[in-house]
N, C-alpha and C positions, 0 to 999 in steps of 0.2 A: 332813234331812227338814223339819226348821223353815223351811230358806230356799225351799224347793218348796212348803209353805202358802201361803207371802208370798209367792208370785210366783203360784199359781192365785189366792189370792184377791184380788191385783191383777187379775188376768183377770177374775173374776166380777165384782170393781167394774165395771170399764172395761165390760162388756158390760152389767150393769143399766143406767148411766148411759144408753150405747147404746140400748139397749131404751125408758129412760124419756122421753126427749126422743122419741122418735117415737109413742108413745105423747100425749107431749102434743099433736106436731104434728097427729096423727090426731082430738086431742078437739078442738083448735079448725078444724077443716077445714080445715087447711091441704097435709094430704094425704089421699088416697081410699083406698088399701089399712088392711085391717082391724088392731088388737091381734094377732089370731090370725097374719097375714103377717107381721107383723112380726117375732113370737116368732120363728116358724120359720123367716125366711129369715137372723136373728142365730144363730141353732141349728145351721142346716148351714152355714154361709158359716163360723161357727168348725171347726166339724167337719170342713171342708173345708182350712182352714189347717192343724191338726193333723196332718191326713194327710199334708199337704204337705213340713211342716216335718221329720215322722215321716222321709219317705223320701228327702228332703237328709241329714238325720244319717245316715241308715245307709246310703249312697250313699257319702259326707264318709269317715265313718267306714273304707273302705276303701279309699282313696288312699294309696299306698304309703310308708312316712318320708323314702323316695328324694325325691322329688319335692315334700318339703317344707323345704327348704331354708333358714334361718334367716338366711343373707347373701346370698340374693337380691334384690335389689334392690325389689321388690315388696311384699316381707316389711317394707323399714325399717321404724321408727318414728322421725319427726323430732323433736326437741327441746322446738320449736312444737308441735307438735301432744302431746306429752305435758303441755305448760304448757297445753294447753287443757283436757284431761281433768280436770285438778288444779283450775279454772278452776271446771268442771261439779259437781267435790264427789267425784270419784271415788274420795277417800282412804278417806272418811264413808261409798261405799252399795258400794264393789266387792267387799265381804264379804257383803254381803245378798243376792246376783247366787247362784241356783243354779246347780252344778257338776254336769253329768251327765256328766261324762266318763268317770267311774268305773262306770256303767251301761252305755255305748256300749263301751269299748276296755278295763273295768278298769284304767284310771289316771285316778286322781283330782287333780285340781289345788287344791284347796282350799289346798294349802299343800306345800311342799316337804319332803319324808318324807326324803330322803338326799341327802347331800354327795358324790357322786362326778361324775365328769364323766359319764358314759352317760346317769345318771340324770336329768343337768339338762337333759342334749341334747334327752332324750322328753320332758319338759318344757317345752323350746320350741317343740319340734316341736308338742306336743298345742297349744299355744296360737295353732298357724299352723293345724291344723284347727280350733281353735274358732272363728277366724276366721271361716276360711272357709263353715263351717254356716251361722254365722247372717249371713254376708252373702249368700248362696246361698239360702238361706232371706224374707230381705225380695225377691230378686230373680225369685223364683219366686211369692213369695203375691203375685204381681201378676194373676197365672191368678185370682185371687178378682173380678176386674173381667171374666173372660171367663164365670164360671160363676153371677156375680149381676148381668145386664147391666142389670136392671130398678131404676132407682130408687136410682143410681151411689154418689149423694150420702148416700142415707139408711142403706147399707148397705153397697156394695162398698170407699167410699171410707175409712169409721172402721174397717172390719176391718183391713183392707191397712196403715190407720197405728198400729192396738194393734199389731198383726203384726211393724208395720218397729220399735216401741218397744222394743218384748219381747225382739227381735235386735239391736239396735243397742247394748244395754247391755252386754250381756257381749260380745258385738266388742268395745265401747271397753276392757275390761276385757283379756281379751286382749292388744290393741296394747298397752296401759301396761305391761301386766304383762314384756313378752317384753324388753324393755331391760336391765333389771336380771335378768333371769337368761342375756340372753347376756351380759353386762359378770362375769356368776358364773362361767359357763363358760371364756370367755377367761381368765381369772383363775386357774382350776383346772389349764388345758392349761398355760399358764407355766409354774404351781407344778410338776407334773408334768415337765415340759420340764427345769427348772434342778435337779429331783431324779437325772435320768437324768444329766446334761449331768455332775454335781458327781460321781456315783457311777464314770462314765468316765474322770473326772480323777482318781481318789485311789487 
């Protein structure tokens, strides 16, 4: 619950902020639309992402586990690209990143609850769907440039990039995270493997 404050009230910043610069713009005439346009079209143009975002997750949410595959080639994560996340500070904020998976699918990722292989599997899996939400999710609040065509700059353009921020963190968080619990899993099917393997021998 704490990390769903801190992430609305990132949102609330990032849209005052939003709101306040066009507001300035508006007091030195550097734009013609009113305080009042402006509220409202940061009001629904969020209102509009939400929904957006709403109905990728629960769209996401019903992709079959078939189809999420963990060694699909798609799915990697390269070496590089986890020494970049490491790079951005991800050690320091991927705890701070709220976890709705426990909402959508009742499995929560916040942390690894059980040591069995099945368990770790839906585990990777949920992190190939959280992927994919909030990539699906910046790739769809692009619709916010067709539903606030007016004034691209002052409002379609900073939603769509709170939007692609908001998503783009817990993706990164995701990708990091899904290495080291296939490298668990691999690890557990051995153990398992050389448990049967020893019990046929003796």
């Amino acid at each position: 619950m704490l990390k769903l404050k801190g992430y609305v009230y990132s949102l609330v910043i990032m849209l005052l902020l939003l709101f306040g610069v066009n507001v300035l713009l508006i007091l030195t005439n550097v734009c013609e639309f009113t305080i009042w346009y402006a509220l409202y079209t940061i009001l629904l143009g969020t209102l509009l992402l939400i929904i957006i975002d709403g109905v990728v997750a629960f769209l996401v949410s019903r992709i079959p586990q078939k189809w999420l595959n963990p060694y699909f080639w798609g799915y990697k994560i390269f070496k590089f690209e986890r020494r970049f996340y490491e790079f951005l500070g991800v050690r320091k904020w991927k705890d701070k990143i709220p976890e709705l998976g426990g909402a959508l699918k009742n499995f929560s990722k916040s942390k690894v609850e059980e040591h069995t292989p099945q368990y770790v599997y839906n585990f990777i899996t949920e992190t190939i769907s959280g992927e994919i939400l909030h990539n699906y999710a910046i790739v769809f609040g692009a619709l916010i440039f067709f539903a606030l065509p007016k004034y691209i700059l002052n409002f379609a353009l900073p939603l769509f990039l709170i939007n692609a921020v908001l998503n783009i963190l817990p993706a990164m968080v995701q990708r990091y995270t899904r290495p080291k619990l296939l490298k668990m899993y691999n690890r557990m099917l051995s153990q398992e493997e050389e448990m049967v393997y020893n019990k046929s021998t003796t």
